[in-house]
N, CA, C and O atoms as a Tripos MOL2 file, in Angstrom:
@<TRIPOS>MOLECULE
protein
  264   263    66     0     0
PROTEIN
NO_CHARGES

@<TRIPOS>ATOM
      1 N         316.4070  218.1480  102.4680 N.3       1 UNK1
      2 CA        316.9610  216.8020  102.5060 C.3       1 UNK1
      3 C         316.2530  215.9330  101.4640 C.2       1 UNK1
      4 O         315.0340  215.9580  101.2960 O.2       1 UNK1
      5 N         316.7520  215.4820  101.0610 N.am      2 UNK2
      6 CA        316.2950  214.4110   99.8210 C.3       2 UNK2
      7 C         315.5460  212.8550  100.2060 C.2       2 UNK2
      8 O         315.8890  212.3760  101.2870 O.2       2 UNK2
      9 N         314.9510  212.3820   99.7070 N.am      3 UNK3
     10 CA        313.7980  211.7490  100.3100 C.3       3 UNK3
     11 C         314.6410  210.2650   99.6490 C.2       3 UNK3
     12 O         315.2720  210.3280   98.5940 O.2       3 UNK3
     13 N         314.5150  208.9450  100.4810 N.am      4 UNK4
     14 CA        315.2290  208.2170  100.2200 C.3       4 UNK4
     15 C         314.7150  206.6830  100.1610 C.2       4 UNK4
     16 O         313.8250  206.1810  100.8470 O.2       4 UNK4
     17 N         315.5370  206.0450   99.1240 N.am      5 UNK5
     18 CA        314.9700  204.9530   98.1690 C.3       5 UNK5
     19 C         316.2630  203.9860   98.7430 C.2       5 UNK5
     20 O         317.4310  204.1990   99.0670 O.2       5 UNK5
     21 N         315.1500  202.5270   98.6600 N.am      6 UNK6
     22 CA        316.3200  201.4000   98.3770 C.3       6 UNK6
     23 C         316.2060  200.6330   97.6160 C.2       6 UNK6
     24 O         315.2160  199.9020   97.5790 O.2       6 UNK6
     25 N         317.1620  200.5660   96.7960 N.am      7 UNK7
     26 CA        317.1260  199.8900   95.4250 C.3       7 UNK7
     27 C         317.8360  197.9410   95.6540 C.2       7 UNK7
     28 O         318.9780  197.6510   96.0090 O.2       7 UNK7
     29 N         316.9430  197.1650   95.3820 N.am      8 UNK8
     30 CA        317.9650  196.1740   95.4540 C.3       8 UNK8
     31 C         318.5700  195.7750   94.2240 C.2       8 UNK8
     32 O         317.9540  195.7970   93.1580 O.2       8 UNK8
     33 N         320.1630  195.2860   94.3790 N.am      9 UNK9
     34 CA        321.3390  195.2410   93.6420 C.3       9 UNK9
     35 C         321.6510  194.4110   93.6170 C.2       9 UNK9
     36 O         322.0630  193.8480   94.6320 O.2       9 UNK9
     37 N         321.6330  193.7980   92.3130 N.am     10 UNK10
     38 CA        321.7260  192.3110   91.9440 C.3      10 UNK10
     39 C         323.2440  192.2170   91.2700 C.2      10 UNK10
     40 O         323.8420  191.1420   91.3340 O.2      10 UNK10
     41 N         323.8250  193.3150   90.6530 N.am     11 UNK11
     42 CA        325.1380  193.4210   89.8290 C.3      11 UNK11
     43 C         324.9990  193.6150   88.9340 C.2      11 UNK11
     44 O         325.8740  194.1510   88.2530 O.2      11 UNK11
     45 N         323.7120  193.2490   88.4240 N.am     12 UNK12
     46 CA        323.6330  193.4280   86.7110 C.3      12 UNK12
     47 C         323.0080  195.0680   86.6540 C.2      12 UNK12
     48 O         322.7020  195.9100   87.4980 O.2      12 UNK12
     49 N         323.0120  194.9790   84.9780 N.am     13 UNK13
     50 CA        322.2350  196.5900   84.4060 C.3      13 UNK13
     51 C         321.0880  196.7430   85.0780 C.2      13 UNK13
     52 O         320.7190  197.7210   85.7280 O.2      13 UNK13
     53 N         320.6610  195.9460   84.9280 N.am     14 UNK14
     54 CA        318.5940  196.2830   85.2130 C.3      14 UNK14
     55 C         319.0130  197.4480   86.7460 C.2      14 UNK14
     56 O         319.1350  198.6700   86.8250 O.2      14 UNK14
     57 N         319.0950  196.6480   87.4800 N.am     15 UNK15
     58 CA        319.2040  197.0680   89.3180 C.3      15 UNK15
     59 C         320.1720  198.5320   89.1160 C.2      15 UNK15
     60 O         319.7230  199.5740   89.5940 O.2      15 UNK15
     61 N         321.5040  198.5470   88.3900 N.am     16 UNK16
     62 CA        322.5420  199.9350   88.3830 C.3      16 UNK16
     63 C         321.6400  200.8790   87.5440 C.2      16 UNK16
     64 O         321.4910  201.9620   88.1100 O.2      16 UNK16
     65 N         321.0280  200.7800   86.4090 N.am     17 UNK17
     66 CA        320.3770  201.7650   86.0670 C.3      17 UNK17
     67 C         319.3900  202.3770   86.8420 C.2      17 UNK17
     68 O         319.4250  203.5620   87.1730 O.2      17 UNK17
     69 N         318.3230  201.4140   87.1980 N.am     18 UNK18
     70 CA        317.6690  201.9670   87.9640 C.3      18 UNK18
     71 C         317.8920  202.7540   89.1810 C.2      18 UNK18
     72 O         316.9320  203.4080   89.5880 O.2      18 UNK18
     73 N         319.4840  202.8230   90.1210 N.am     19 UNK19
     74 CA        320.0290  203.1110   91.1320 C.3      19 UNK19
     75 C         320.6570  204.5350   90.5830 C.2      19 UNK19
     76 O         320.7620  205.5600   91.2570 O.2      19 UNK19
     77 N         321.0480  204.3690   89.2170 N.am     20 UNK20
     78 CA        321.3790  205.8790   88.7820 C.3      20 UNK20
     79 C         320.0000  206.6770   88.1990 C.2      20 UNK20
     80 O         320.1580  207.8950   88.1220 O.2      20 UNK20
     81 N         319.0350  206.3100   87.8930 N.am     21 UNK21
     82 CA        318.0250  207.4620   87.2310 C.3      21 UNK21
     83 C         317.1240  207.9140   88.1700 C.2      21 UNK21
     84 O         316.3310  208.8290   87.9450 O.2      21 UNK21
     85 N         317.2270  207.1920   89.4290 N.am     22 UNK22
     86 CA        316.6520  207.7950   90.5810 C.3      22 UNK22
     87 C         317.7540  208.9320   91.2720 C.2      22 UNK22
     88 O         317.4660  210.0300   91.7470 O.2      22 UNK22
     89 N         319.0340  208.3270   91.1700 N.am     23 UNK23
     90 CA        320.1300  209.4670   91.4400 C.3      23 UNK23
     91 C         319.9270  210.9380   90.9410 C.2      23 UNK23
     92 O         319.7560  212.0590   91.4190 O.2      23 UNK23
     93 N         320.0450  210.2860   89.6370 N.am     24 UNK24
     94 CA        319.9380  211.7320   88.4920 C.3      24 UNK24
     95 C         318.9050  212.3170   88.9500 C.2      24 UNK24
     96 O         319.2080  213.5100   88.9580 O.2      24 UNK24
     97 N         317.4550  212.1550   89.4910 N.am     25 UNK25
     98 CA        315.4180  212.8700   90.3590 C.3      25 UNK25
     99 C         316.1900  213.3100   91.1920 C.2      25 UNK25
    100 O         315.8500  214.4430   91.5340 O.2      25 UNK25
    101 N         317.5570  212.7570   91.9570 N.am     26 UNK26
    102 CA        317.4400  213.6950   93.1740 C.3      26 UNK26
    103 C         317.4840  212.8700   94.3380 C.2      26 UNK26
    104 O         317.9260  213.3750   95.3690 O.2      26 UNK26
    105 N         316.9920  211.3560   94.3460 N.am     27 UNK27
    106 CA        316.7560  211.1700   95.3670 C.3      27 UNK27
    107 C         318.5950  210.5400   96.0160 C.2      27 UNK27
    108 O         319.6230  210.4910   95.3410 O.2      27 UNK27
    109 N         318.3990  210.1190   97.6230 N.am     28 UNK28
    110 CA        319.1340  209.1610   97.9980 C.3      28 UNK28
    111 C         319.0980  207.9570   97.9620 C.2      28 UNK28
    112 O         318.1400  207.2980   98.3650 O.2      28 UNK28
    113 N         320.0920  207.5090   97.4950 N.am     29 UNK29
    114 CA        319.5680  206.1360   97.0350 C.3      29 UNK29
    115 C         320.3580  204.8750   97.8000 C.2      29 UNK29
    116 O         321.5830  204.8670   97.6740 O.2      29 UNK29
    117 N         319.7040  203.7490   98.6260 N.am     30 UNK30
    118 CA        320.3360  203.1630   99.2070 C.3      30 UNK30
    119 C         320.8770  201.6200   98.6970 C.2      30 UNK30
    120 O         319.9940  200.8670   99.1070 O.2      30 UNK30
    121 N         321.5640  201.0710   98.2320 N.am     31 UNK31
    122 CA        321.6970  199.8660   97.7780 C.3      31 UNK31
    123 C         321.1760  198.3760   98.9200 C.2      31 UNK31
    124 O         321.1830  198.5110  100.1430 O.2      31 UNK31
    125 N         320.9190  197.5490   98.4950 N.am     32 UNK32
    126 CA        320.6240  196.2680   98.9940 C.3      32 UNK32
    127 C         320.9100  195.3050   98.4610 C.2      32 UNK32
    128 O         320.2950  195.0710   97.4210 O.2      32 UNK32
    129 N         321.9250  194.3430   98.9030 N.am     33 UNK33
    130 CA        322.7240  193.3470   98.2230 C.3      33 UNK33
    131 C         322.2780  192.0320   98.7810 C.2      33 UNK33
    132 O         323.1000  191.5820   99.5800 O.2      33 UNK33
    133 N         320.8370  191.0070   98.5340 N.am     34 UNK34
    134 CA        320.8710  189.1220   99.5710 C.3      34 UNK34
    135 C         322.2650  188.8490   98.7500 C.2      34 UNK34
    136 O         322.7530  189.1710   97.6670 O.2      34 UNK34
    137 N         322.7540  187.7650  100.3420 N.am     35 UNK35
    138 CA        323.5330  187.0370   99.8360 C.3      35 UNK35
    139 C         323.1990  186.0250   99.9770 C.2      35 UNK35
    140 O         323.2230  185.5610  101.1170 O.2      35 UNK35
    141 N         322.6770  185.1290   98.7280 N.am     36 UNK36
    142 CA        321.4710  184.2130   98.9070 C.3      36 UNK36
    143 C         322.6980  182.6830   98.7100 C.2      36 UNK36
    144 O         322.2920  181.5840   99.0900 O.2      36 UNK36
    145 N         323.6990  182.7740   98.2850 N.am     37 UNK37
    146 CA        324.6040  181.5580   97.6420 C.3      37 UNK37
    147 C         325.9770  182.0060   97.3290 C.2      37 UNK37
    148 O         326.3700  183.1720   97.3490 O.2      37 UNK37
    149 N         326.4460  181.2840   97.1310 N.am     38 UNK38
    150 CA        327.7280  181.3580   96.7540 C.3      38 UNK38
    151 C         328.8150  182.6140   97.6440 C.2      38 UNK38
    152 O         328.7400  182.9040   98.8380 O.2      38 UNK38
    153 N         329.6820  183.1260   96.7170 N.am     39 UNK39
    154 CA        330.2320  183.8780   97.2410 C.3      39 UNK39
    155 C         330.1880  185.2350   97.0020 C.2      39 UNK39
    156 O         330.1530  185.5610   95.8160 O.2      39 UNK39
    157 N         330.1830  185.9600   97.6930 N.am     40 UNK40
    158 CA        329.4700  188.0050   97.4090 C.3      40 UNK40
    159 C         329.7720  188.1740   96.0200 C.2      40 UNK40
    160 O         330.8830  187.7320   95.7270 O.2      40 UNK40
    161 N         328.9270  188.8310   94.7840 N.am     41 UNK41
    162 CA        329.3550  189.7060   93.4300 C.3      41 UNK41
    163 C         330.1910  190.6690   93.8670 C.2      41 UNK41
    164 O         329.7860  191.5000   94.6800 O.2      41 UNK41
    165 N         331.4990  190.6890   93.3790 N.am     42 UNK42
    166 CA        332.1770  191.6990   93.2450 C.3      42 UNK42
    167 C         331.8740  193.0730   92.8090 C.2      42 UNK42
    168 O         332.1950  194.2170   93.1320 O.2      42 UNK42
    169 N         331.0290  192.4140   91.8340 N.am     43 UNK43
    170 CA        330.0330  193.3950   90.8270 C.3      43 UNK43
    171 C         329.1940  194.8690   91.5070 C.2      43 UNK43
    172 O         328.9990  195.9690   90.9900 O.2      43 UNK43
    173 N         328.8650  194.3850   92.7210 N.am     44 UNK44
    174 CA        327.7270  194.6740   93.3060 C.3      44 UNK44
    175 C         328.3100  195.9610   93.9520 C.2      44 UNK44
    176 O         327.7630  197.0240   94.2470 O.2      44 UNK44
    177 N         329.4020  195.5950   94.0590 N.am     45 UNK45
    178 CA        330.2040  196.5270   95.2400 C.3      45 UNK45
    179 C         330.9180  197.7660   94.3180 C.2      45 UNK45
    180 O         331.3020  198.9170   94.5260 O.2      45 UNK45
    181 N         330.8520  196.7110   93.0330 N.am     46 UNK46
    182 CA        331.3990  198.3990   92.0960 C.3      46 UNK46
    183 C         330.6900  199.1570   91.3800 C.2      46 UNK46
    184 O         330.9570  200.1370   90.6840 O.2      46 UNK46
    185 N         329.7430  198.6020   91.6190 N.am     47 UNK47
    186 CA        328.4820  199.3890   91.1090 C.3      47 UNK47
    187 C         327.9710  200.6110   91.8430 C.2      47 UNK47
    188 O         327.7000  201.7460   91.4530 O.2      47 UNK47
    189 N         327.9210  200.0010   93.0720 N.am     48 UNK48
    190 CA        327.9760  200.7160   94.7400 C.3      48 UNK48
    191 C         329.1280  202.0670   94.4390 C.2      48 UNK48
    192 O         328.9210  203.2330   94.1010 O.2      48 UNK48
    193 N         330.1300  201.4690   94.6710 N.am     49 UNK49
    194 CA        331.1100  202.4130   94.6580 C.3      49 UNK49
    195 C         331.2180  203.5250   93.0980 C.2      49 UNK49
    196 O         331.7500  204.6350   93.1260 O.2      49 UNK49
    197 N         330.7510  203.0630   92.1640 N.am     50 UNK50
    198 CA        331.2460  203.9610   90.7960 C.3      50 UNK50
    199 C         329.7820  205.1330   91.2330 C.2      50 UNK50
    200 O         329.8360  206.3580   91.1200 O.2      50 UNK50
    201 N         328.5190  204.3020   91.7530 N.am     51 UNK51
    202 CA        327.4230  205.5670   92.1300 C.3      51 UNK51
    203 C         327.3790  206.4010   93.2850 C.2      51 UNK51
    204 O         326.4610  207.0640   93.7690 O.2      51 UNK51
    205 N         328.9010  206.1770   93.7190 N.am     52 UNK52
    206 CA        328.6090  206.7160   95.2580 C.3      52 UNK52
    207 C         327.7960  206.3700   96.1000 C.2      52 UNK52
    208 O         327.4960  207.3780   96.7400 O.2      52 UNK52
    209 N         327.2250  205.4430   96.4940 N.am     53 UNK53
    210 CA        325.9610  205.0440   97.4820 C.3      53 UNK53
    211 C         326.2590  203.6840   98.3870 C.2      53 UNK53
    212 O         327.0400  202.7540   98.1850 O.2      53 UNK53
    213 N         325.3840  203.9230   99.3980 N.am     54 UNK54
    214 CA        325.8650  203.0260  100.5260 C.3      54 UNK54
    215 C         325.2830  201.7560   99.8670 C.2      54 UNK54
    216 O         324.3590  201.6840   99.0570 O.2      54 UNK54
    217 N         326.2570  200.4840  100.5550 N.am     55 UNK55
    218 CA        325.3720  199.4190   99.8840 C.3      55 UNK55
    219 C         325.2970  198.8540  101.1840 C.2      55 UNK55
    220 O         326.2780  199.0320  101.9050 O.2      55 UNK55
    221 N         324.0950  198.0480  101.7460 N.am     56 UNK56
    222 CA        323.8320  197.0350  102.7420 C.3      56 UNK56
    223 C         324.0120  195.4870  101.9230 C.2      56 UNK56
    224 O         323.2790  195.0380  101.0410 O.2      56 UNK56
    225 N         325.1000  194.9230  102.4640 N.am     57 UNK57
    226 CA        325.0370  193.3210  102.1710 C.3      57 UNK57
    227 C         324.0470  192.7300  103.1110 C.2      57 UNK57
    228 O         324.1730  192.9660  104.3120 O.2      57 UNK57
    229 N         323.1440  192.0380  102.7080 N.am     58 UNK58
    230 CA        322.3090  191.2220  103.8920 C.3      58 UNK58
    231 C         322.5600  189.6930  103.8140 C.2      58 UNK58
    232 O         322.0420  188.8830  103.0450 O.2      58 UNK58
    233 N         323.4380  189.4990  104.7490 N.am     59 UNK59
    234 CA        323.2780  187.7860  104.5820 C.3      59 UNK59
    235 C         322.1850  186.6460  104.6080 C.2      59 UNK59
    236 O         321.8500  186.0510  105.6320 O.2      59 UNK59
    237 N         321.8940  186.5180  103.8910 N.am     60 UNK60
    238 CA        321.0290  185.1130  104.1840 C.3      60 UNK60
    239 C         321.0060  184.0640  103.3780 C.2      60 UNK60
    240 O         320.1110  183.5840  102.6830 O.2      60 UNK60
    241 N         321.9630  183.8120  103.5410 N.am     61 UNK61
    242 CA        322.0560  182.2580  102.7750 C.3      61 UNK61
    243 C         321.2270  180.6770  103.6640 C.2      61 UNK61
    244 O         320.7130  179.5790  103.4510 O.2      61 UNK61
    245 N         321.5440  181.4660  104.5210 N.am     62 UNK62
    246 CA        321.1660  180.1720  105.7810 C.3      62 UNK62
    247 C         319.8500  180.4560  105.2660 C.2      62 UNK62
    248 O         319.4550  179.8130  104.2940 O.2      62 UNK62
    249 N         319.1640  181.2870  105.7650 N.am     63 UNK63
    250 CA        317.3040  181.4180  105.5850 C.3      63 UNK63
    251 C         317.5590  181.4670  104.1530 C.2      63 UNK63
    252 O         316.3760  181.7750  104.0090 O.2      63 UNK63
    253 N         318.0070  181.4510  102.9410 N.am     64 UNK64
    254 CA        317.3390  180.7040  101.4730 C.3      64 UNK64
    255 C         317.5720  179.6830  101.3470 C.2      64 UNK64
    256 O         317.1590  179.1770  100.3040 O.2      64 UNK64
    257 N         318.4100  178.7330  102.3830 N.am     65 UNK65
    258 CA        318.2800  177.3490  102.1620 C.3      65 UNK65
    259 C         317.7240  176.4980  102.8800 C.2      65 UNK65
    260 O         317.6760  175.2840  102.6850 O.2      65 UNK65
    261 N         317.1420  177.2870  104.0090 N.am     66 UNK66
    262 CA        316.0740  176.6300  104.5020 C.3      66 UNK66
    263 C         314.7800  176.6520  103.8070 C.2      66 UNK66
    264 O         313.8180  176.0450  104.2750 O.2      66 UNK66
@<TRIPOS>BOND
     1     1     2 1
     2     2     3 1
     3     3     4 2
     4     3     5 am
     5     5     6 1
     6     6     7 1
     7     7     8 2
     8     7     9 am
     9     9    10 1
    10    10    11 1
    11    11    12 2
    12    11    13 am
    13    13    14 1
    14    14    15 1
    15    15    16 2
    16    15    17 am
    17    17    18 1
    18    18    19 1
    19    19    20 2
    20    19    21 am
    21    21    22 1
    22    22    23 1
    23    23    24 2
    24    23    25 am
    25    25    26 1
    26    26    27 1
    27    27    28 2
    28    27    29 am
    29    29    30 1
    30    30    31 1
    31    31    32 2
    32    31    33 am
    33    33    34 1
    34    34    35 1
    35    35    36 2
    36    35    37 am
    37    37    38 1
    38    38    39 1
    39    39    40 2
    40    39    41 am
    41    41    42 1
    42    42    43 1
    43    43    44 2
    44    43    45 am
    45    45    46 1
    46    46    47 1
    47    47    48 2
    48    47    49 am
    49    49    50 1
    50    50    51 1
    51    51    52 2
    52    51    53 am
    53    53    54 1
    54    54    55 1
    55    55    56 2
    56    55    57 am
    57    57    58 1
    58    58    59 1
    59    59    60 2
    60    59    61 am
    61    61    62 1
    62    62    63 1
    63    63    64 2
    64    63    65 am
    65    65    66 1
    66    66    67 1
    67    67    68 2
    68    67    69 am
    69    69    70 1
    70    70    71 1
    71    71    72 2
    72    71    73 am
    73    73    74 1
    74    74    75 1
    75    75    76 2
    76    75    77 am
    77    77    78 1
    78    78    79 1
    79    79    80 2
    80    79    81 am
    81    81    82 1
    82    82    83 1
    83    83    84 2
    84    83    85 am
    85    85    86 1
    86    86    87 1
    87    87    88 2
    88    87    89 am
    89    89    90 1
    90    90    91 1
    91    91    92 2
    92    91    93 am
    93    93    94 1
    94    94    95 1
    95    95    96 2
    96    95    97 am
    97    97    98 1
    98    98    99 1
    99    99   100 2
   100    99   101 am
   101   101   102 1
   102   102   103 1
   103   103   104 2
   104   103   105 am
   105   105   106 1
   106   106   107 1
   107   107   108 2
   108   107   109 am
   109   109   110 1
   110   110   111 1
   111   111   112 2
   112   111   113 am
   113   113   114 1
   114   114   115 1
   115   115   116 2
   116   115   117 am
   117   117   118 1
   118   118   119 1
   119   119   120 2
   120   119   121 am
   121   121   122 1
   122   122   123 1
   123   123   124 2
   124   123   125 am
   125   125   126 1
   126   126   127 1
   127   127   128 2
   128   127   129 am
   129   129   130 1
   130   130   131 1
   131   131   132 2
   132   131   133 am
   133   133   134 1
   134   134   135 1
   135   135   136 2
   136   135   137 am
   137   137   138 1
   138   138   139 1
   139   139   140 2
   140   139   141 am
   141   141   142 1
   142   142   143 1
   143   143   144 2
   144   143   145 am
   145   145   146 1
   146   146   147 1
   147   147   148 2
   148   147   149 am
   149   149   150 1
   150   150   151 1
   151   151   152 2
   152   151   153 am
   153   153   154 1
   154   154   155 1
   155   155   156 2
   156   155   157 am
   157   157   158 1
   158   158   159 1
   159   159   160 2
   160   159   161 am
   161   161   162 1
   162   162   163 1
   163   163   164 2
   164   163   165 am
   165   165   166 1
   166   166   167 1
   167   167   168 2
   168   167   169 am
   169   169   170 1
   170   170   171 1
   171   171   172 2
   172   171   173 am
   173   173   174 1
   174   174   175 1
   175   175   176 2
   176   175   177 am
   177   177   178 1
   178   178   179 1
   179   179   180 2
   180   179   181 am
   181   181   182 1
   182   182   183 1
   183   183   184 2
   184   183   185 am
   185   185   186 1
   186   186   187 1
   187   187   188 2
   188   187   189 am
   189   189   190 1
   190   190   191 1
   191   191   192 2
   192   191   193 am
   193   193   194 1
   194   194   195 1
   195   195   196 2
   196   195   197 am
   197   197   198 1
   198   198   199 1
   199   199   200 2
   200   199   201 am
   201   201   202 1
   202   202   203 1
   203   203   204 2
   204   203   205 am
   205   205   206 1
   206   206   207 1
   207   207   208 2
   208   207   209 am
   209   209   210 1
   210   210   211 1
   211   211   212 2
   212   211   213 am
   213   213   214 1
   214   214   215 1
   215   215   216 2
   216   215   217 am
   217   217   218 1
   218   218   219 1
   219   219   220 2
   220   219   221 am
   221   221   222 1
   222   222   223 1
   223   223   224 2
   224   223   225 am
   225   225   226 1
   226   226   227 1
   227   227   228 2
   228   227   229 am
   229   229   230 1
   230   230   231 1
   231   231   232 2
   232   231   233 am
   233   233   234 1
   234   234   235 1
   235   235   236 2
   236   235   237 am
   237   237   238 1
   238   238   239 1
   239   239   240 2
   240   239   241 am
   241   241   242 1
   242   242   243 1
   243   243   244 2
   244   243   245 am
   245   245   246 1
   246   246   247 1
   247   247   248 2
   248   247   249 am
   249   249   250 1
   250   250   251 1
   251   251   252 2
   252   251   253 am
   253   253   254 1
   254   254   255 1
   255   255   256 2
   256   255   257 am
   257   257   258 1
   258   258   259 1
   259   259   260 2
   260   259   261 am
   261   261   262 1
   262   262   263 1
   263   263   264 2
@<TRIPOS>SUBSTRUCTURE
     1 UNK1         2 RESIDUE 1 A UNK
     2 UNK2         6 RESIDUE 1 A UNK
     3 UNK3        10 RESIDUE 1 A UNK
     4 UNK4        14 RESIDUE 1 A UNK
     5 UNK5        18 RESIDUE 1 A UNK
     6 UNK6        22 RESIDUE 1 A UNK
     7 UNK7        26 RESIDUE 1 A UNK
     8 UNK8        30 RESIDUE 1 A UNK
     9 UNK9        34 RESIDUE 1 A UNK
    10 UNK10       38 RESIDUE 1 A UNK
    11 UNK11       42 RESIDUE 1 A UNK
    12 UNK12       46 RESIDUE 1 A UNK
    13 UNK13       50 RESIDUE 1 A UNK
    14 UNK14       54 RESIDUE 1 A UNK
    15 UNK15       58 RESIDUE 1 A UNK
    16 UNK16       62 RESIDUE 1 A UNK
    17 UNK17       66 RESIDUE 1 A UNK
    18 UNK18       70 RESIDUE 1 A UNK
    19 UNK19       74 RESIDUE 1 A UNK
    20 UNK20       78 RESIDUE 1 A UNK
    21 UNK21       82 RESIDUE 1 A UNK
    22 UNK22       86 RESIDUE 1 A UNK
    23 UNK23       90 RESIDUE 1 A UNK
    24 UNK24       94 RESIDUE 1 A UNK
    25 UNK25       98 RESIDUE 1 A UNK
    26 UNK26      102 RESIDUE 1 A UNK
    27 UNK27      106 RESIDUE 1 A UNK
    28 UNK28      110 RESIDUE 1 A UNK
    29 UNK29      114 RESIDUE 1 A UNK
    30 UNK30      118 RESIDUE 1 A UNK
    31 UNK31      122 RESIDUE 1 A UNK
    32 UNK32      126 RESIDUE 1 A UNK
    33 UNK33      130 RESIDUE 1 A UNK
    34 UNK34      134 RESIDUE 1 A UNK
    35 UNK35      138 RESIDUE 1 A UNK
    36 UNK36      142 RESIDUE 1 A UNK
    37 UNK37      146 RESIDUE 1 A UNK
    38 UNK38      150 RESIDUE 1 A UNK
    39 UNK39      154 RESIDUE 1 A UNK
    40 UNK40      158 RESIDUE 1 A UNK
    41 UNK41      162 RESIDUE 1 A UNK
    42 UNK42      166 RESIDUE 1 A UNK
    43 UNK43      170 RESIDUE 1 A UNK
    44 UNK44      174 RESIDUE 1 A UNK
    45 UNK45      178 RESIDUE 1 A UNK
    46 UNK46      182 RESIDUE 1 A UNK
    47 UNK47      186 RESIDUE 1 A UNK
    48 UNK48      190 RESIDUE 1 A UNK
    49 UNK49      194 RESIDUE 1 A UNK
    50 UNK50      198 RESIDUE 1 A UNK
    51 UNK51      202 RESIDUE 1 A UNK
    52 UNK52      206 RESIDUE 1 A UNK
    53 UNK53      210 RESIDUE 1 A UNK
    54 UNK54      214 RESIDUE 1 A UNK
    55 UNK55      218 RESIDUE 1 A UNK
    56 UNK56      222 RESIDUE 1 A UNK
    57 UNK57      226 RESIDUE 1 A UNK
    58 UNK58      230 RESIDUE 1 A UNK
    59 UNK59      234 RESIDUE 1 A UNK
    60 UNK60      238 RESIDUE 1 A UNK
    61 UNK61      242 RESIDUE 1 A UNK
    62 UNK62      246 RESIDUE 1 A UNK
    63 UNK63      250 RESIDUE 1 A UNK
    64 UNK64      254 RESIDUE 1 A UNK
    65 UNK65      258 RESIDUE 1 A UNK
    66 UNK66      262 RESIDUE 1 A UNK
């Protein structure tokens, strides 16, 4: 069984690369999406989906604006 990572996923390159070159080692890789404002990145979710990997949205907008 493959030993497993969570990457947090912002939408941009930096966060997807890093979510694929740990892919490519082998490992499982879990996504993590704050939803700190506004409305969810679309981005985030296709990034998710083009690497195959689960993504967790975590809401917290309430606790970053407190």
């Amino acid at each position: 069984m493959a030993e497993s990572v969570i990457v947090a996923l912002s939408g941009g390159i930096d966060s997807a690369i890093t979510a694929k070159l740990l892919l490519d080692k082998g490992y499982e890789v879990i996504g993590v999406h704050f939803l700190l404002y506004g409305e969810p990145s679309t981005g985030v979710n296709e990034i998710a989906d083009n690497l195959g990997i689960r993504l967790i949205q975590y809401e917290a907008r309430a606790l970053f604006h407190k």
